[in-house]
C-alpha positions in Angstrom: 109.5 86.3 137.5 106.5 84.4 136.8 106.4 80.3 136.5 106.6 79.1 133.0 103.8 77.4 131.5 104.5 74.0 131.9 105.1 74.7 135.7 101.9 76.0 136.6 100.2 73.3 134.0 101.3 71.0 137.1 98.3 72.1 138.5 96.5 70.4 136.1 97.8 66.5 136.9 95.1 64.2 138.0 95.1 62.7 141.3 95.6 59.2 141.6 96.8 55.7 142.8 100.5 56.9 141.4 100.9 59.4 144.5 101.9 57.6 147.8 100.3 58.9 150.7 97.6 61.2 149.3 93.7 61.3 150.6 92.3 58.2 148.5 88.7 60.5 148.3 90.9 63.0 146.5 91.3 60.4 142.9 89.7 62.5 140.2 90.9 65.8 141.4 93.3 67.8 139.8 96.3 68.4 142.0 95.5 72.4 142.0 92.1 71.3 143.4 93.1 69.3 146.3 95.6 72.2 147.1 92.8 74.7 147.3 90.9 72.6 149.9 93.9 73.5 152.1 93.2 69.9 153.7 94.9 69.0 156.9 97.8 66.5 157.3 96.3 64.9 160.0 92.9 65.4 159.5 92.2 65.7 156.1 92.6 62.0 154.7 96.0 61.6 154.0 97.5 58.3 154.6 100.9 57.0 156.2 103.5 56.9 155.5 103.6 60.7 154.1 106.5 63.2 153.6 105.9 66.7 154.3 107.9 69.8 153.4 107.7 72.4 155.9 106.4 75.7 154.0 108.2 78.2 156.3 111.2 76.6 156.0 111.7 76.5 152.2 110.9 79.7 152.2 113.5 81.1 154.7 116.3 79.3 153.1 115.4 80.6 149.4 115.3 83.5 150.6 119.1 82.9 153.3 121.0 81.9 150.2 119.5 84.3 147.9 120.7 87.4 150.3 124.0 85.2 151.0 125.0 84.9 147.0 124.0 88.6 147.4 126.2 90.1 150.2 129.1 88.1 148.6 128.5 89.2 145.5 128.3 85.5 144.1 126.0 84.3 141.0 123.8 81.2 142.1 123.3 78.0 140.1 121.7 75.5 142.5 121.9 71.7 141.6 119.1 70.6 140.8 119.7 67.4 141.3 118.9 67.5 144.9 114.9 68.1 144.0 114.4 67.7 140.7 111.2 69.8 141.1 110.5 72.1 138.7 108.4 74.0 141.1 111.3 74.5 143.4 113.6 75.6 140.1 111.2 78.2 139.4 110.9 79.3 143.2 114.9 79.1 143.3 115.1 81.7 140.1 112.5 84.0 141.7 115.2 84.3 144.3 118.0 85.5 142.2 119.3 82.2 140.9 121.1 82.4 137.5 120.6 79.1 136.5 120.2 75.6 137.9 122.8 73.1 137.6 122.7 69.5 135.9 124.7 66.3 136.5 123.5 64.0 133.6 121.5 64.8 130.6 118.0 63.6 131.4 118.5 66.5 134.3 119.4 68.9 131.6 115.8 67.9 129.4 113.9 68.1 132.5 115.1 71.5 133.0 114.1 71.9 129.4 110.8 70.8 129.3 110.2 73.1 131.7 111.7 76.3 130.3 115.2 76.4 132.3 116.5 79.0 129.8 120.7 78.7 131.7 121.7 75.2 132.6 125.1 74.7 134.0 126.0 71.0 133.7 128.6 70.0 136.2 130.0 67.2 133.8 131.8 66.0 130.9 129.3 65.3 128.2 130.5 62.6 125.8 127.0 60.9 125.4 126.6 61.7 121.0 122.9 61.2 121.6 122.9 63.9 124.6 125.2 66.1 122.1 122.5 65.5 119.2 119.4 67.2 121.4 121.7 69.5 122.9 122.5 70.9 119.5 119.1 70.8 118.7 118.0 72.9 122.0 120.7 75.3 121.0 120.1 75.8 117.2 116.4 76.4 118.2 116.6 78.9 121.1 119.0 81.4 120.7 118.2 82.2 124.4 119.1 79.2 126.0 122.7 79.5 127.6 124.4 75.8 128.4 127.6 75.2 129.7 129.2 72.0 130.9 132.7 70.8 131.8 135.5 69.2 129.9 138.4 67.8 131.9 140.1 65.2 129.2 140.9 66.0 125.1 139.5 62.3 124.6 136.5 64.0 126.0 136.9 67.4 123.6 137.4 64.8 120.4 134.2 63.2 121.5 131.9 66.3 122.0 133.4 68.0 119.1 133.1 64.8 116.5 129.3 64.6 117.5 128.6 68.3 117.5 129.5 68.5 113.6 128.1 65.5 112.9 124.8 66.9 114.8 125.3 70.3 112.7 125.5 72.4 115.3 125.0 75.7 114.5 126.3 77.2 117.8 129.4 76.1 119.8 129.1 74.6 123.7 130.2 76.9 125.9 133.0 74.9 128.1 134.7 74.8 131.3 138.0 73.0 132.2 137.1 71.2 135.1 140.3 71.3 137.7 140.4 68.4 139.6 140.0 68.6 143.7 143.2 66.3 144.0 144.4 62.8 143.2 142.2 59.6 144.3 139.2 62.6 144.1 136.3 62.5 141.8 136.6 63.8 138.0 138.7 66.9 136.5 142.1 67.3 135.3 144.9 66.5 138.0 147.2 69.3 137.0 147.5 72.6 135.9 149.5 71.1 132.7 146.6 68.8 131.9 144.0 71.7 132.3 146.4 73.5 129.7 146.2 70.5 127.6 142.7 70.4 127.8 142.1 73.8 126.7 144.4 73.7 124.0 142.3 70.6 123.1 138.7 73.3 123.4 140.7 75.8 121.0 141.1 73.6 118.2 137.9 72.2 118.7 135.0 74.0 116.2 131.9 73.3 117.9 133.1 74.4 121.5 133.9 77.4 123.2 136.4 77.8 126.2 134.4 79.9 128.9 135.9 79.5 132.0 137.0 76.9 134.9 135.1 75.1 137.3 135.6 72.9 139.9 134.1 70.7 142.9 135.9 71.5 146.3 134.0 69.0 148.3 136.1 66.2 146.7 139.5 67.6 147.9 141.4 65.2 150.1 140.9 65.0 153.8 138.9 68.4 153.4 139.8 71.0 156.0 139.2 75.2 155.5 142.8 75.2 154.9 143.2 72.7 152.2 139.9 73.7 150.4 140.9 77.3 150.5 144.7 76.3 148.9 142.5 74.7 146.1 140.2 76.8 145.2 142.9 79.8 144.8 144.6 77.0 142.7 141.0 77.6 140.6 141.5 80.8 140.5 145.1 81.1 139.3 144.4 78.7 136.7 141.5 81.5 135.2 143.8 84.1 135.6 146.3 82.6 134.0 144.5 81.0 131.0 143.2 84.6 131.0 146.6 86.3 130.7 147.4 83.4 128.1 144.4 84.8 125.7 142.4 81.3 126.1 138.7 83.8 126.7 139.8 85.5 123.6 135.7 83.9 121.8 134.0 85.9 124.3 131.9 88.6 123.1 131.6 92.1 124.3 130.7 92.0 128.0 130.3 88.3 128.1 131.8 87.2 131.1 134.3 84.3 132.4 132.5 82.1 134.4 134.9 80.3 137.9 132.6 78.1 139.6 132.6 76.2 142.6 130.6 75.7 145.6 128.7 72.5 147.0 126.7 72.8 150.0 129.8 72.1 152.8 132.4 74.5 151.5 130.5 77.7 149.9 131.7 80.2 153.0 135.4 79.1 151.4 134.4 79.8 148.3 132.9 83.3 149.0 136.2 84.0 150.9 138.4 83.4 148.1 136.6 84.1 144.9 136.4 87.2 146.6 139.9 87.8 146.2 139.9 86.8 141.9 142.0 89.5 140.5 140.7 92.0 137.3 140.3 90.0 134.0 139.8 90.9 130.9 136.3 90.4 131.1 133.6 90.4 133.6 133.9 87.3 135.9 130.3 85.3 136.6 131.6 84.1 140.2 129.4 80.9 140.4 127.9 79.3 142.9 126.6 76.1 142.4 125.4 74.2 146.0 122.0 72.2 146.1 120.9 70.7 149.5 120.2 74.1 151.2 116.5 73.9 149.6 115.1 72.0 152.4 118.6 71.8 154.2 118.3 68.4 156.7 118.1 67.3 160.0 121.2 64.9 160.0 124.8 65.0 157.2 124.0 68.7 156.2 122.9 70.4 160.1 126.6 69.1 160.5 128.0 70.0 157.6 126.4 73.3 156.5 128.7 76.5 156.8 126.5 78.4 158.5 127.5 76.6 161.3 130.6 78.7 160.8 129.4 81.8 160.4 126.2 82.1 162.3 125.9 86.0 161.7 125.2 84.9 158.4 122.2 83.2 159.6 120.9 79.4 159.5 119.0 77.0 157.3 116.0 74.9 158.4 115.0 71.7 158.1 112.1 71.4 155.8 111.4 67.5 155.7 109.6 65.5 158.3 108.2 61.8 157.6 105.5 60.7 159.0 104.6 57.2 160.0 102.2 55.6 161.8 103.0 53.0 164.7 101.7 49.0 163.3 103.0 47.0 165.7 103.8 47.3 169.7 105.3 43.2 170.0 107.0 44.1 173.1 108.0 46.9 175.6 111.0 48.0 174.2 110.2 47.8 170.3 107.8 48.9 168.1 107.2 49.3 164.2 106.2 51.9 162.3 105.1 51.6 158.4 107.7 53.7 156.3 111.0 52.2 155.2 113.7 52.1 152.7 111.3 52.9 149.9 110.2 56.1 152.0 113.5 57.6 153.8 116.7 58.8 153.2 119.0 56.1 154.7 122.3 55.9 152.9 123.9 58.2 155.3 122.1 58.4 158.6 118.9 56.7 159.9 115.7 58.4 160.2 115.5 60.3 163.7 112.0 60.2 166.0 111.4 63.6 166.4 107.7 64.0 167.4 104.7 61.6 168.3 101.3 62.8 167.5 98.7 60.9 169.6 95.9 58.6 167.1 93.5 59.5 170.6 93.6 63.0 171.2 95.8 64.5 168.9 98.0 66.0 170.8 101.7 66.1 170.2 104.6 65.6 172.3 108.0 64.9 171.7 109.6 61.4 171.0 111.8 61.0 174.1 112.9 57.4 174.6 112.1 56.4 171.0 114.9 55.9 168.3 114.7 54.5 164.5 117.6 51.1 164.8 117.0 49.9 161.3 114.8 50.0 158.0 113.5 47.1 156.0 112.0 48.3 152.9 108.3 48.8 154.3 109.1 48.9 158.1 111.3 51.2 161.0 112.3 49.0 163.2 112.2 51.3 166.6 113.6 50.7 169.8 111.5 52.5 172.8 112.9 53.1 176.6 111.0 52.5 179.6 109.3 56.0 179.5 108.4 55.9 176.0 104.2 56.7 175.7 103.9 55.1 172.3 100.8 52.7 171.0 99.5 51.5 168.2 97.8 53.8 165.6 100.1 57.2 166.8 102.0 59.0 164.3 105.9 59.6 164.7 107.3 62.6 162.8 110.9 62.1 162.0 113.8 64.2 160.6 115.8 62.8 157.7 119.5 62.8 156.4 120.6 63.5 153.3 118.0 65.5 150.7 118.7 63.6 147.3 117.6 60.6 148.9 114.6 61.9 150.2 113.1 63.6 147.1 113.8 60.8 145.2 111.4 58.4 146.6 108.4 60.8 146.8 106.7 62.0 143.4 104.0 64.5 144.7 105.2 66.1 148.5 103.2 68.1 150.0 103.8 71.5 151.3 102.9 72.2 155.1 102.2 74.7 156.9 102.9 74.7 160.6 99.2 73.8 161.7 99.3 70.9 159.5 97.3 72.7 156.2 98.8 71.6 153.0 99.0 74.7 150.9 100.4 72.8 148.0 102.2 69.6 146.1 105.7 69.6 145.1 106.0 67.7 141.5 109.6 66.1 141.3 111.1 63.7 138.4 113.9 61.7 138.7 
C-alpha cells in the first residue's frame, strides 16, 4: 500500500528554526533533502538536546504486532494518539492495520487530512461542530468508514439532534461502549444501561448500532483474572444484543465489530475473543493498542504482555534522548540540557543509558549516573564515584511512557544504529 499524497508531500516541508534539535546549516532545505544526506547524529550538525527513534526497532515491532493480530486472528486499529505521525499511520497500515484509532476529533481530521480512509474513535462524540464535519467527511466519501462509541442516551439525543440538523446523508456507525467497572473511566456500568443505550441508537435516525467496545485497562485492580471476566462480559453483551436482533442495519457481509485491547492487556484479549461464539454476521475482532510503535524503556518494558508470552516474541525500545553534559559543579552532580519540555516524565524519570565521549567518540555505558529530577530545560543527575562524565559528552537516555515523548518533538529523526538519520518523523498534536 503506497503512502497517500499528503504523506509523502511531507517531504516537501522546509527546514527551519521551528524543528528543535536539527543541523542549523540545514535551514532552507527541504526535509526530504536533509534525509538524503544520510547525515550522522553525532557528526553531522545536529544539536542537543535531540530525540532519536531507533529505525530497527520500529521496524521489528510493526512488523511483531502485525504477525501477532495475525496468528490470533485479530483486526488491528492502533491509537494513534500515541504518535500522531502520519508517517507512522501509513507504515502501521502497510502492516496489516485496519484502521487507526482516535480519542478526540482533531485526531480524527488529522487522520483525515491525511487520507485515513477507517477511523475508529474510542469515544462518545457529542461535540455538534465535530458532528457537522463528520457528516460532511461522510456525505463526501462514500469510502470513509467511522465508528465511535456511545455509552449514554443523553449522548445518542445529542449526536442524533446535530446529525439531522447537519443533514447527514449517511448514519454513524456506533458502538455501546461497556464500561471496565464502577469508579473506571467512561461506558455504561451495566449490562441494562448498555441495553438502554442501544435502544436509545435504534430509534435514533442518523446512527447505526455496529457493535460493542470496550477499554479493559480501566477495570479495577486489573489482574488476568478480572480482565478476562470482563471482557467475556464484552462478549456476552454482543452475543446477546445479537440474539436480540440489535445488528439487524447491517448489510450483507458487513460485520459486527467487539473491540478491545490497550497495550497491557491484548494477550487477554486474544485469549478470549478467541472464544466469541457464531453470530449472525461476520465479527471484525478489533484490536485497538498504541504504544507498541516505539514500545519504551520504563511503564510499557513492565507492562507489555509479551512479557507473558515470550514465545510470542518482544518489542524494542525505539526512543533514546540525547543530551549533552553543561555543567560538572561538583563530584557527585552534573547537568545535562534536556528537560520537561524534551522528556517523557509524568510516569518515570528519564534513565542514563549510554555516554558518548565529546573527545574521542567513543561510547560506553552510563554506570554510576542516574537522572534525579527535571526542570524544564535541565536533568538534574546525580554521578557515583566511578562515574567518567565531563562537560561537553553526550548521555543517551531511555524514556517512559510514548505519548509523552512524541508530543514534545515535531520533526524526530529516524536512526540507524551507526548513528545515520535515514529520515524525519512529522507528528501533530
Amino acid at each position: 500500500m503506497a503512502a497517500a499524497p499528503h504523506v509523502t508531500a511531507l517531504a516537501d516541508e522546509p527546514v527551519d528554526h521551528r524543528f528543535k534539535g536539527l543541523p542549523p546549516d540545514a535551514a532552507g532545505l527541504t526535509v526530504g533533502a536533509l534525509a538524503a544526506e544520510r547525515r550522522n547524529l553525532f557528526d553531522g550538525g545536529f544539536t542537543t538536546p535531540v530525540l532519536a527513534l531507533s529505525a530497527e526497532s520500529v521496524e521489528h515491532n510493526l512488523a511483531l504486532l502485525e504477525t501477532y493480530a495475525e496468528r490470533h486472528g485479530l483486526a488491528f486499529a492502533p491509537h494513534g494518539k500515541t504518535s500522531m505521525s502520519p508517517q507512522l499511520f501509513a507504515r502501521q497500515l502497510q502492516h496489516g492495520a485496519w484502521g487507526i484509532t482516535a480519542a478526540v476529533p482533531h485526531q480524527a481530521r488529522v487522520y483525515r487530512a491525511f487520507g485515513i480512509r477507517r477511523i475508529f474513535l474510542a469515544n462518545e462524540l457529542v461535540d455538534a461542530a465535530a458532528l457537522r464535519w463528520l457528516a460532511g467527511e461522510l456525505d463526501a466519501d462514500p469510502d470513509f468508514t467511522f465508528v465511535c462509541y456511545v455509552d449514554s442516551v443523553r449522548g445518542v439525543e445529542l449526536m442524533d439532534e446535530a446529525l439531522r440538523a447537519a443533514g447527514a446523508s449517511r448514519p454513524v456507525d456506533v458502538v455501546v461502549e461497556l464500561g471496565a467497572g464502577e469508579g473506571a473511566r467512561t461506558g455504561a456500568r451495566t449490562e441494562a444501561d448498555c441495553a438502554a443505550v442501544a435502544d436509545a441508537v435504534a430509534g435514533a435516525a442518523a446512527l447505526r448500532l455496529v457493535g460493542v467496545a470496550g477499554y479493559e485497562g480501566e477495570v479495577p485492580q486489573a489482574s488476568g483474572e478480572r480482565v478476562r471476566d470482563w471482557l467475556r462480559r464484552l462478549v456476552a453483551l454482543a452475543a446477546g444484543f445479537d440474539a436480540e436482533g440489535r445488528f439487524a442495519g447491517l448489510g450483507a457481509g458487513e460485520p459486527i465489530v467487539v473491540s478491545a485491547g490497550g497495550s497491557a492487556w491484548f494477550d487477554a484479549v486474544a485469549d478470549v475473543f478467541a472464544e466469541i461464539p457464531g453470530l449472525a454476521a461476520p465479527v471484525l475482532k478489533l484490536l485497538r493498542s498504541g504504544a507498541y510503535v516505539s514500545h519504551d524503556d520504563g511503564h510499557y518494558r513492565h507492562l507489555t504482555p509479551f512479557n507473558r508470552v515470550p514465545e510470542e516474541g518482544a518489542l524494542r525500545p525505539a526512543f533514546r534522548l540525547w543530551a549533552q553534559v553543561v555543567s560538572r559543579p561538583a563530584p557527585e552532580q552534573a547537568f545535562l540540557n534536556a528537560g520537561k519540555r524534551d522528556a517523557a516524565y509524568d510516569l518515570d524519570l528519564p534513565e542514563a543509558q549510554v555516554v558518548r565521549s565529546a573527545r574521542d567518540g567513543s561510547v560506553r555505558a552510563a554506570e554510576g549516573i542516574t537522572v534525579s529530577g527535571l526542570s524544564d530545560q535541565h536533568a538534574w543527575v546525580r554521578t557515583g564515584p566511578d562515574a567518567r562524565l565531563e562537560v561537553g559528552d553526550w548521555v543517551g537516555m531511555g524514556l517512559s511512557h510514548p505519548c509523552t515523548s512524541f508530543d514534545k518533538w515535531q520533526l524526530i529523526p529516524l536512526v540507524e544504529a551507526d548513528g545515520t538519520v535515514t529520515d524525519f518523523i512529522r507528528t501533530f498534536f
